[in-house]
C-alpha positions as CSV (number, residue, x, y, z in Angstrom):
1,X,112.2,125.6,40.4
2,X,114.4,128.2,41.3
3,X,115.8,131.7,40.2
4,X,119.5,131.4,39.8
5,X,121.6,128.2,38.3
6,X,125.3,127.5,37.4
7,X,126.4,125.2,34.8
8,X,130.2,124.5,33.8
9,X,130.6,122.9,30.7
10,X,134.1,123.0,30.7
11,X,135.8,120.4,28.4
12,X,132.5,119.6,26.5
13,X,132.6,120.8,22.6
14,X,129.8,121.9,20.6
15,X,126.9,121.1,20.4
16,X,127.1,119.4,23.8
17,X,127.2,123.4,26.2
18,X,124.1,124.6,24.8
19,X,122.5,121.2,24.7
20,X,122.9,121.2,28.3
21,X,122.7,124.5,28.7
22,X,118.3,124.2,27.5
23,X,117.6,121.4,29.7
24,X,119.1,123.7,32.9
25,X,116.8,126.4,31.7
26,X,113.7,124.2,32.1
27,X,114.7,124.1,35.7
28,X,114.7,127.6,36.0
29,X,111.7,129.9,37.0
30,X,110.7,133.1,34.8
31,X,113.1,135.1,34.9
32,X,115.6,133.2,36.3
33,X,119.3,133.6,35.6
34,X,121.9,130.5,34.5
35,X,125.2,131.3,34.4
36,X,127.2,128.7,32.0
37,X,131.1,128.5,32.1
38,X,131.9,127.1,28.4
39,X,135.8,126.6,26.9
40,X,134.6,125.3,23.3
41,X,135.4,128.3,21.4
42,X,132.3,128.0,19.2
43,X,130.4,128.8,22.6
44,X,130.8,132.5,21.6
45,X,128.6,131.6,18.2
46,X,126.2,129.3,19.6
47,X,124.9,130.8,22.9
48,X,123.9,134.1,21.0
49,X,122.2,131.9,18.2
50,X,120.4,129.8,20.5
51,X,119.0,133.0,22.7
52,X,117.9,134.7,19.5
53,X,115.9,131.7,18.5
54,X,114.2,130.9,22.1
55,X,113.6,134.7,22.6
56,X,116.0,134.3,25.8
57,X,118.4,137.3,27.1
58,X,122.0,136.7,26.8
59,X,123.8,139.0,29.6
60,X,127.9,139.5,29.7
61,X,129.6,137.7,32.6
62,X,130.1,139.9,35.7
63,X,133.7,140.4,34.4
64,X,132.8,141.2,31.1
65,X,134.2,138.0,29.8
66,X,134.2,134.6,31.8
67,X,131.9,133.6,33.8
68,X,131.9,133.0,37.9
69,X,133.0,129.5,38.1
70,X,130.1,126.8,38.9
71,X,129.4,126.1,42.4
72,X,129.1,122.9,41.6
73,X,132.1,122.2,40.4
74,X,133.6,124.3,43.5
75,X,132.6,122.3,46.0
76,X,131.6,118.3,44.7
77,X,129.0,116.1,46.8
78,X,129.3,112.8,46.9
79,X,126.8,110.6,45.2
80,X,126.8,108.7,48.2
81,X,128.3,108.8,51.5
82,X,129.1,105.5,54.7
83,X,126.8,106.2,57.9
84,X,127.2,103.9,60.8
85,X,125.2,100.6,60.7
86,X,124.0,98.6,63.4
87,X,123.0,95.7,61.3
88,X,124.3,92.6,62.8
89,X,127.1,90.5,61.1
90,X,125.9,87.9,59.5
91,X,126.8,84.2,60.6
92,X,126.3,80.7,58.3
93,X,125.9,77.8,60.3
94,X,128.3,75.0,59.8
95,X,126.9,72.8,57.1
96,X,128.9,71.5,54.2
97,X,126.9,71.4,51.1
98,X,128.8,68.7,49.0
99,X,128.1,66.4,52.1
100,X,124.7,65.8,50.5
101,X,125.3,67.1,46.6
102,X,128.9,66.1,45.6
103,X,128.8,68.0,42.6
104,X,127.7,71.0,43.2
105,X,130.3,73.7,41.8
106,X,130.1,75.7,45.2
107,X,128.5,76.2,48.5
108,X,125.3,77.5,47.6
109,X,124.0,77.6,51.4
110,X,127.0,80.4,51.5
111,X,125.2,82.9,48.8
112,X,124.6,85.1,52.1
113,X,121.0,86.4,53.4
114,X,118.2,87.4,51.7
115,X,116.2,90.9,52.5
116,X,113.2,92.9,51.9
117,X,112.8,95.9,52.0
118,X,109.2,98.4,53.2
119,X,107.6,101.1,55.7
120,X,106.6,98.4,58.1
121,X,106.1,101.2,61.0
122,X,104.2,104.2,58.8
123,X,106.8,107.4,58.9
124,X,107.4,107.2,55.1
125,X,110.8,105.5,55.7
126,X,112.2,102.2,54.0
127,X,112.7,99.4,56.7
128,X,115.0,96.4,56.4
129,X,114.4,92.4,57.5
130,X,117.2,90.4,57.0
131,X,116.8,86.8,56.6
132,X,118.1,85.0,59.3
133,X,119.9,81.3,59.4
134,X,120.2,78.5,61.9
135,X,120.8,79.8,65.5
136,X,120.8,83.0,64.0
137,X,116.9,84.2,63.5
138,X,116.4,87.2,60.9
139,X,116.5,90.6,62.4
140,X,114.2,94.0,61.5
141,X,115.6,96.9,61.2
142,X,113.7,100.5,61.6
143,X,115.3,103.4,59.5
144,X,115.4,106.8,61.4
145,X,115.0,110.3,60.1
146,X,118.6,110.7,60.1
147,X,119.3,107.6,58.3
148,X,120.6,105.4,60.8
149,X,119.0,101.7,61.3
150,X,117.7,100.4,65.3
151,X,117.2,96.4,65.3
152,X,113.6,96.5,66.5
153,X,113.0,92.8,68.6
154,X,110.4,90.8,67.4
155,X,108.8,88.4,69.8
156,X,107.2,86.4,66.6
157,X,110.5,85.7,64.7
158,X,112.3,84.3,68.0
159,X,109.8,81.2,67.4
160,X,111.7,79.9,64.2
161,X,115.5,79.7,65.6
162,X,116.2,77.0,63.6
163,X,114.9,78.2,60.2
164,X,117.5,79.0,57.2
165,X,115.5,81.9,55.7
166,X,115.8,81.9,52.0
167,X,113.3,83.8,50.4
168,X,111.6,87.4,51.8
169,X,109.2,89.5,50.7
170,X,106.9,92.2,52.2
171,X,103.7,92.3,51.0
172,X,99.8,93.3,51.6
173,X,98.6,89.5,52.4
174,X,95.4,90.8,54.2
175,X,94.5,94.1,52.3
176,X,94.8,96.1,55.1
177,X,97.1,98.7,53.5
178,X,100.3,97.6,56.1
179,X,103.2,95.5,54.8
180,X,103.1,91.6,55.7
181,X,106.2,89.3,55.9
182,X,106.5,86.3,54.0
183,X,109.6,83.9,54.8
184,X,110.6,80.6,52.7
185,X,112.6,78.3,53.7
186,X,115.3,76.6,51.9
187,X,119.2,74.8,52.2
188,X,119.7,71.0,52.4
189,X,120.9,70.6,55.7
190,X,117.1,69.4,56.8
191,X,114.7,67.1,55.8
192,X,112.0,68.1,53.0
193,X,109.1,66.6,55.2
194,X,110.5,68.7,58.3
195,X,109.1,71.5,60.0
196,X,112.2,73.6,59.1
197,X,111.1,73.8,55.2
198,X,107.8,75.4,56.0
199,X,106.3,78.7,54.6
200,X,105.7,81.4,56.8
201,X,103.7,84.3,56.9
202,X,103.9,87.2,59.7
203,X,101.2,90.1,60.1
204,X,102.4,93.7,59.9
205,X,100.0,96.1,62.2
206,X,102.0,99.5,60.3
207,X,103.5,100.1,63.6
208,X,106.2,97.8,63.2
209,X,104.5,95.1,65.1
210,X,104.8,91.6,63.5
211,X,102.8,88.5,64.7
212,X,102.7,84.6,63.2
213,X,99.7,83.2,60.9
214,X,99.9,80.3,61.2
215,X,97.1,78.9,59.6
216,X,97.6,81.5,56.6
217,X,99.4,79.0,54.2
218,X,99.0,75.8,53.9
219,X,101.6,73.1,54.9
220,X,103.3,70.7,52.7
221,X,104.1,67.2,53.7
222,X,106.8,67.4,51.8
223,X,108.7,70.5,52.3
224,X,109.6,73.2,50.1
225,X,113.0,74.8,48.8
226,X,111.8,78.2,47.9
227,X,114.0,80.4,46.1
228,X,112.9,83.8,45.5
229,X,109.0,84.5,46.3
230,X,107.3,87.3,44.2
231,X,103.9,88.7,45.4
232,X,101.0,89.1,42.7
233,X,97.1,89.1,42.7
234,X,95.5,86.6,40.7
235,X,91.7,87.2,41.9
């Protein structure tokens, strides 16, 4: 809430100005003062009208006619703005999908890396893993207060440099109230029976500390091409 608000509803014709106009006043505190910059001529009717019927005060603009112009419009923000990354660019190993599925309309082991997004380290800021490839292991990111990203090493993932990460997801696996990583494999460019198509599961300890389960899922013989993984409790 605040005391003082500008609204410029330049261009906009009636009944769009004091439309917008109300839902600014919610934002106001009691008392407050919103100062509207409206070109529709039928603004001159329908701002009087409307403060008669919600019992609000309508006050001349400080030059007795228009408005001060909306700081707002003044001086735009962008909705977003580029910071420096340090993510790492991502590399594809060299494998030709139509080697092993000649009809495949494209390179699907091209689509780029998956990620997954949570606070793995407890400051109440989002943190990024980045699926890795072959040669290329993922990477974990730590956001910082100013929203920059440090690649924080992790010991556990450097185990798997041979893995083709194609499904993330943080999750709670051990209802400890820190974020867990789950990693599935997938690509064709390895036997389903291999070790390469295995699930894994990493530990979080919420202060950005990862270590393997290994024991936590179970293995399968046959591999697994996992897609997109999708955490939900079914007990």
């Amino acid at each position: 809430m605040t005391d003082r608000l500008e609204y410029d509803a330049t261009g906009l014709a009636c009944p769009l100005p004091v439309l917008r106009a109300n839902r600014k006043m919610r934002e106001l505190d009691p008392g407050g003062l919103l100062t509207v910059r409206a070109t529709d001529p039928a603004a001159e009717q329908d701002f009087p009208a409307y403060c008669r019927q919600t019992g609000h005060e309508l006050k001349p603009a400080p030059n007795g006619h228009e408005p001060a112009p909306s700081a707002a419009r003044n001086t735009p923000q962008p909705l977003l703005r580029s910071v420096p990354a340090a993510f790492d660019r991502h590399q594809e190993d060299d494998n030709l999908d139509f080697d092993f599925e000649r009809n495949l309309p494209k390179l699907l082991s091209r689509e780029g890396p998956k990620a997954a997004v949570a606070d793995v380290n407890s400051d109440g800021l989002p943190d990024v893993y980045i699926g890795g490839t072959s040669a290329h292991p993922g990477q974990l990111y730590l956001q910082t207060p100013d929203g920059h990203f440090t690649k924080s090493h992790q010991p556990a993932f450097d185990q798997f440099p041979d893995f083709e990460d194609e499904a993330v997801l943080f999750f709670d696996a051990n209802g400890d109230g820190h974020p867990d990583l789950f990693i599935g494999p997938g690509g064709n460019n390895n036997p389903p029976y291999s070790r390469q198509m295995q699930n894994r599961l990493f530990l979080g300890d919420g202060l950005g500390h990862f270590s393997l389960a290994p024991d936590a899922l179970p293995p399968h013989p046959d591999g697994v091409n996992t897609a997109v993984a999708v955490a939900g409790d079914f007990i």
